[in-house]
BATIPA-870971 format. One line per field, with one value per residue: residue in three letters; residue number from 1; y, z, x of N, C-alpha, C, O in turn. Coordinates in steps of 0.02 Angstrom, whole numbers, plus 32768, in hexadecimal, padded with zeros to 4 digits. Atoms other than C-alpha are relative to their C-alpha. Layout:
N
resn: (ALA, ...)
resi: (NUM, ...)
nv: (Y, ...)
nw: (Z, ...)
nu: (X, ...)
cav: (Y, ...)
caw: (Z, ...)
cau: (X, ...)
cv: (Y, ...)
cw: (Z, ...)
cu: (X, ...)
ov: (Y, ...)
ow: (Z, ...)
ou: (X, ...)
This chain:
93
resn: (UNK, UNK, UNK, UNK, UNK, UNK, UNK, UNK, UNK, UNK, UNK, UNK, UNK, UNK, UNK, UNK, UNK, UNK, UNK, UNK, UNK, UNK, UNK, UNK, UNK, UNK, UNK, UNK, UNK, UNK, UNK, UNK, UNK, UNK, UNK, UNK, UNK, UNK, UNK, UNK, UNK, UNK, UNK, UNK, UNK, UNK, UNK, UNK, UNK, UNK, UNK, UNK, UNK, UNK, UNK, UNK, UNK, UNK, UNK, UNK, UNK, UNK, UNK, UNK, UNK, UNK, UNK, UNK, UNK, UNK, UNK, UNK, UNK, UNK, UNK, UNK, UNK, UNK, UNK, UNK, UNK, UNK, UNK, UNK, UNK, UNK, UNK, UNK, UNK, UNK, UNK, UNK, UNK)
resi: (1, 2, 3, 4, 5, 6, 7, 8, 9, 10, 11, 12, 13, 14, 15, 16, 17, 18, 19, 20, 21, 22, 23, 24, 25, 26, 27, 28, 29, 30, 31, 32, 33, 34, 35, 36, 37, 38, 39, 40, 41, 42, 43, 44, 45, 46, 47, 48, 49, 50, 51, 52, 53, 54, 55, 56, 57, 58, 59, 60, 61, 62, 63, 64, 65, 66, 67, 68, 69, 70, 71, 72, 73, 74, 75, 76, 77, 78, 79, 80, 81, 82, 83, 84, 85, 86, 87, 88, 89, 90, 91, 92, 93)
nv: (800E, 7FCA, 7FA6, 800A, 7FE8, 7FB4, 7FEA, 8012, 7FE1, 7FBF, 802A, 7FF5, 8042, 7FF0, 8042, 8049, 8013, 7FE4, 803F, 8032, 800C, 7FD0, 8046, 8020, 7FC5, 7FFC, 8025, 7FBA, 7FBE, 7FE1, 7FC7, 801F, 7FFA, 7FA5, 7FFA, 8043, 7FF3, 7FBA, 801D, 8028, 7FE3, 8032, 7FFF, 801C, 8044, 804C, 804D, 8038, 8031, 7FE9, 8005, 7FE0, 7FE5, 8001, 7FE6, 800D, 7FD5, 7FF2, 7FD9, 7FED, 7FC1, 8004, 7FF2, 7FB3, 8025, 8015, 8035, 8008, 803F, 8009, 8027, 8020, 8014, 8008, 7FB2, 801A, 7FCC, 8007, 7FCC, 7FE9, 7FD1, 7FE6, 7FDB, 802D, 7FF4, 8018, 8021, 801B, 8014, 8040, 7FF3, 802E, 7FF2)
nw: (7FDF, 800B, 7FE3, 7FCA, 8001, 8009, 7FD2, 7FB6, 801A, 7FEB, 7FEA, 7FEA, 7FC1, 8025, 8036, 7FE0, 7FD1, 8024, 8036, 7FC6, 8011, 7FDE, 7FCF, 8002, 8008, 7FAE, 7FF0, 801C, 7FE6, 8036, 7FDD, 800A, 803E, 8019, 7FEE, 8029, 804C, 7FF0, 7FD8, 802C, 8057, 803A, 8051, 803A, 8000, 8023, 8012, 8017, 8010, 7FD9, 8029, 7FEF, 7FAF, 7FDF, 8014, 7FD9, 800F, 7FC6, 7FEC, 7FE0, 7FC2, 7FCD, 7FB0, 7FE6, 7FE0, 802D, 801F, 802D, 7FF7, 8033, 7FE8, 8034, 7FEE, 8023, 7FDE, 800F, 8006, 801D, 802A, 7FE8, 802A, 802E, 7FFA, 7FE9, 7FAE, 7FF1, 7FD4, 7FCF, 801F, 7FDC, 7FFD, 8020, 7FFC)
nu: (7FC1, 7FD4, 800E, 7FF1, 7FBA, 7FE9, 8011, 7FB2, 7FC3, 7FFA, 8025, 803E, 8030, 804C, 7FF2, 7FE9, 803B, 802D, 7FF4, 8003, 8048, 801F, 8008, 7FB5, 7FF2, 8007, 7FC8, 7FCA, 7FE0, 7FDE, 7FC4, 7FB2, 7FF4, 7FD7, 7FB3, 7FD0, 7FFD, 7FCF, 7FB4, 7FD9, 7FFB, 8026, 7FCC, 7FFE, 802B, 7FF7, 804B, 7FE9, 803F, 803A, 8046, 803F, 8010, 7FB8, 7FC4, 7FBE, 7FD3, 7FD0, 8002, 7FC4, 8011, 7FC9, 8021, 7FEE, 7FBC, 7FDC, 8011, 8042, 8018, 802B, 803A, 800F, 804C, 8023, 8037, 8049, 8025, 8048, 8041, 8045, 8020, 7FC8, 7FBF, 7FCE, 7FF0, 7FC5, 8034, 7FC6, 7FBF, 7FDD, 7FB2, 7FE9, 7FB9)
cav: (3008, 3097, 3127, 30D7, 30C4, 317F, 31A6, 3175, 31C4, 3263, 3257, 3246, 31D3, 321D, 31BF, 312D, 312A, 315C, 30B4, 3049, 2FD7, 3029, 2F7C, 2F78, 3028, 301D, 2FC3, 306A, 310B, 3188, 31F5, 3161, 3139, 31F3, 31D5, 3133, 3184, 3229, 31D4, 3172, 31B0, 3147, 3115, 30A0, 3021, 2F76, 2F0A, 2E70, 2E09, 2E2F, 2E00, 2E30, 2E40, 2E30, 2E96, 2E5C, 2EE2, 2F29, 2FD0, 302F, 30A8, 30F0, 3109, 31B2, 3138, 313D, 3093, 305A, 2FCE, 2F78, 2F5D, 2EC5, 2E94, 2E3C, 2EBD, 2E7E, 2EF4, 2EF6, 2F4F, 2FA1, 2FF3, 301D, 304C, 2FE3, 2FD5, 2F9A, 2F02, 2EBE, 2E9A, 2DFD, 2E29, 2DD5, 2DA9)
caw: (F4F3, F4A8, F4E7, F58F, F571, F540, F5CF, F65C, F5EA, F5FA, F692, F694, F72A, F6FC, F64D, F6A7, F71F, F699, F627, F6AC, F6AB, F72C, F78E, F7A9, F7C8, F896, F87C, F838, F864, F7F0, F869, F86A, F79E, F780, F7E7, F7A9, F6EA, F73B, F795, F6EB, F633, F5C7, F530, F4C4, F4BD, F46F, F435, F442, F423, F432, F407, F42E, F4EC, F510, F4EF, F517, F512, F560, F59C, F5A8, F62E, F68C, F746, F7BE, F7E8, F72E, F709, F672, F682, F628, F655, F617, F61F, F5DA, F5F8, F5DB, F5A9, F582, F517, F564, F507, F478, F4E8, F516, F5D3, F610, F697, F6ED, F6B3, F6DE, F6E5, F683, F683)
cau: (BC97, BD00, BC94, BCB5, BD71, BD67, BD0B, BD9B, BE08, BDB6, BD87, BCB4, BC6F, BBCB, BBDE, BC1F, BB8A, BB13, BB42, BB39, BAAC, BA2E, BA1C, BAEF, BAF3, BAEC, BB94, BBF6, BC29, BC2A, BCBD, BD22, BD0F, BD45, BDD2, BE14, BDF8, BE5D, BEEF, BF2B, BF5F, BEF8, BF63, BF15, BE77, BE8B, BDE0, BE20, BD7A, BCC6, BC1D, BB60, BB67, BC35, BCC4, BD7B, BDF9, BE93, BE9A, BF4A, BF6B, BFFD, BFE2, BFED, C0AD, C0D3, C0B1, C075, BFF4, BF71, BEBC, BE88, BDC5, BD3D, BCA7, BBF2, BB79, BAAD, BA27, B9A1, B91B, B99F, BA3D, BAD4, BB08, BB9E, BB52, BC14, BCB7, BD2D, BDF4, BE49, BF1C)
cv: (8039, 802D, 7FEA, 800B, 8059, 8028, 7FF5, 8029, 8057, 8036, 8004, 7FD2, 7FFF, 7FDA, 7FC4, 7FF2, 7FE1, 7FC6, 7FC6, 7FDD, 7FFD, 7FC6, 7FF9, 804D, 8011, 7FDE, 803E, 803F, 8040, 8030, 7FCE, 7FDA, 8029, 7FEE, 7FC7, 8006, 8034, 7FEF, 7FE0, 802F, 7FAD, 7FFC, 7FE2, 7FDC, 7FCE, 7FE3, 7FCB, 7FCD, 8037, 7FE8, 8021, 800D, 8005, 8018, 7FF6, 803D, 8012, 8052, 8015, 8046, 7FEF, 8018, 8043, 7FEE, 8002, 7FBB, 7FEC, 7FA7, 7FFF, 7FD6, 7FCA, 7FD7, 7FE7, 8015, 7FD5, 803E, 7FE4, 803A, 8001, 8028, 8035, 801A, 7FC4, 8027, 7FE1, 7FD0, 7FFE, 8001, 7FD3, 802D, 7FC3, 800B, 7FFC)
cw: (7FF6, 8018, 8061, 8010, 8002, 803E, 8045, 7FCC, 7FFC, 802F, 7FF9, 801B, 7FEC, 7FD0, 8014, 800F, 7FCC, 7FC2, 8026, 8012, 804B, 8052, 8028, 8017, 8068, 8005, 7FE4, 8030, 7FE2, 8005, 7FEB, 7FB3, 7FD9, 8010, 7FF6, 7FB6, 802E, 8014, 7FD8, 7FD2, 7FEE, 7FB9, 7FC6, 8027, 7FCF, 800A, 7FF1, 7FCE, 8011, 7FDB, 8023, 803E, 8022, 7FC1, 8020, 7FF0, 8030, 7FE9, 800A, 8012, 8015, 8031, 8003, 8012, 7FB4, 7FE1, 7FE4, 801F, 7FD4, 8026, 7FE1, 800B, 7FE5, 801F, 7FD1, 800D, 7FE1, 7FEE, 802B, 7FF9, 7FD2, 8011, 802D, 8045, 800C, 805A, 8029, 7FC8, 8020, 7FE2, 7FF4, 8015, 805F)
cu: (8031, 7FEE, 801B, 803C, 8006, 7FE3, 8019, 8022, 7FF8, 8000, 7FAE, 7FDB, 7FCA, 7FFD, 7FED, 7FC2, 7FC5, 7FF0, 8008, 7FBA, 7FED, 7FFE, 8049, 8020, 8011, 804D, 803C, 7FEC, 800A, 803A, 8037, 8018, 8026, 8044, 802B, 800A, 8042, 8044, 8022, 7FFD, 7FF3, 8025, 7FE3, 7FBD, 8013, 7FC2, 802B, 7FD6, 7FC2, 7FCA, 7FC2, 800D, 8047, 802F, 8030, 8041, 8030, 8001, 8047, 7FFE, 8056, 7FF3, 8019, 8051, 802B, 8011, 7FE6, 7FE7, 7FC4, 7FB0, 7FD1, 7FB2, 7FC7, 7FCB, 7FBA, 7FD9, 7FB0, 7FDA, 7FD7, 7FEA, 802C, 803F, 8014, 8006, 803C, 7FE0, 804F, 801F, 803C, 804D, 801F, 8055, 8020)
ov: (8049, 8058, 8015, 8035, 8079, 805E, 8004, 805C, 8082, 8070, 8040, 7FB1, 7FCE, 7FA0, 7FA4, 7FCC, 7FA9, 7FC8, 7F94, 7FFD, 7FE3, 7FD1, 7FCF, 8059, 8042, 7FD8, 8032, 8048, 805A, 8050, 7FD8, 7FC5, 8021, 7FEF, 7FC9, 7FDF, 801F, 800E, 7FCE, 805E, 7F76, 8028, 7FF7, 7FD6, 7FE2, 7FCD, 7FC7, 7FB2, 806B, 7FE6, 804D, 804B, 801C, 8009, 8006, 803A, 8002, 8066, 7FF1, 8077, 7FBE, 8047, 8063, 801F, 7FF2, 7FB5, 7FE3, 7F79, 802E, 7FA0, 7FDA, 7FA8, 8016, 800B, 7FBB, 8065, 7FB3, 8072, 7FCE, 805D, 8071, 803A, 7FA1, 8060, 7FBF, 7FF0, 802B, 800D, 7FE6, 8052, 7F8C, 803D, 8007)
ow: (8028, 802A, 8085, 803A, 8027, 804B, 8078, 7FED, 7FFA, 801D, 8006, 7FFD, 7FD1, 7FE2, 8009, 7FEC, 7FCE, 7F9B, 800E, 8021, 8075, 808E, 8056, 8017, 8080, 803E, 7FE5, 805E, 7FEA, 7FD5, 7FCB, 7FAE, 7FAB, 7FEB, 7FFC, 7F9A, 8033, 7FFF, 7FF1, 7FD3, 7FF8, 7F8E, 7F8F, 8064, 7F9C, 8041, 7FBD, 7F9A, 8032, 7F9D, 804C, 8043, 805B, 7F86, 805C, 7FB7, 806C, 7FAF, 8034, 7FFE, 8015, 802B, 7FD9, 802A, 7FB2, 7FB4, 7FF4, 8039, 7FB4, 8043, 7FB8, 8033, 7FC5, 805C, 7F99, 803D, 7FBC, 8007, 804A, 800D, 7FDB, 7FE8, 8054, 8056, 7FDB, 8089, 8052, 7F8F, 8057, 7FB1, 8010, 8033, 806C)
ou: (8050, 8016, 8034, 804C, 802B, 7FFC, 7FFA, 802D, 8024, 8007, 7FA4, 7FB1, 7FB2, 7FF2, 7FBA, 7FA2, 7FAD, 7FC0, 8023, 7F88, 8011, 8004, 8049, 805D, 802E, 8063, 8078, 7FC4, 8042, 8050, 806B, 8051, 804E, 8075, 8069, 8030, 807B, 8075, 8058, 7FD5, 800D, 802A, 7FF4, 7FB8, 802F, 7FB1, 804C, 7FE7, 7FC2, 7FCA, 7FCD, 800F, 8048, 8034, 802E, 8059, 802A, 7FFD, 8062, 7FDE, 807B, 7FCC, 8039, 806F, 8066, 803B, 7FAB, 8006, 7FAD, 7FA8, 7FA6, 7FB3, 7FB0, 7FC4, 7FBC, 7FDE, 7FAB, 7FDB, 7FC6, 8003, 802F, 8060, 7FF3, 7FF9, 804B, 7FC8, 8052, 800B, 8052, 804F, 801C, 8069, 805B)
């Protein structure tokens, strides 16, 4: 979950793509990942909760408008053959 956070924040879609479980992967973009990491300042992550397969956290960001906001999401992720994936994520708030 954090290399992900850090990976919008620097920007690397590639990453993004690349941790994305392979099945879920026809549903992304890795141009428009880049550019939704690129178009915000990433300020902070927050773990709210989490266990084996779900992480709840909020995400803070200020927009290309100067608005800060907070992304708030519970993100489901799975193992396969020893590496975590990131499967969906529900929006929370």
């Amino acid at each position: 979950m954090r290399s992900r956070y850090t990976a919008f924040a620097i920007p690397n879609g590639e990453y993004l793509w690349q941790t994305t479980l392979p099945s879920k992967r026809k549903f992304h973009d890795k141009s428009e990942l880049e550019a939704w990491g690129k178009e915000n300042t990433w300020t902070k992550l927050e773990i709210i909760n989490s266990s084996e397969k779900e992480v709840e956290f909020k995400a803070y960001f200020t927009d290309k408008f100067g608005k800060e906001n907070i992304h708030h999401e519970l993100s489901t992720f799975k193992k396969v053959d020893k590496k975590w994936y990131y499967v969906s994520g529900k929006f929370l708030d």
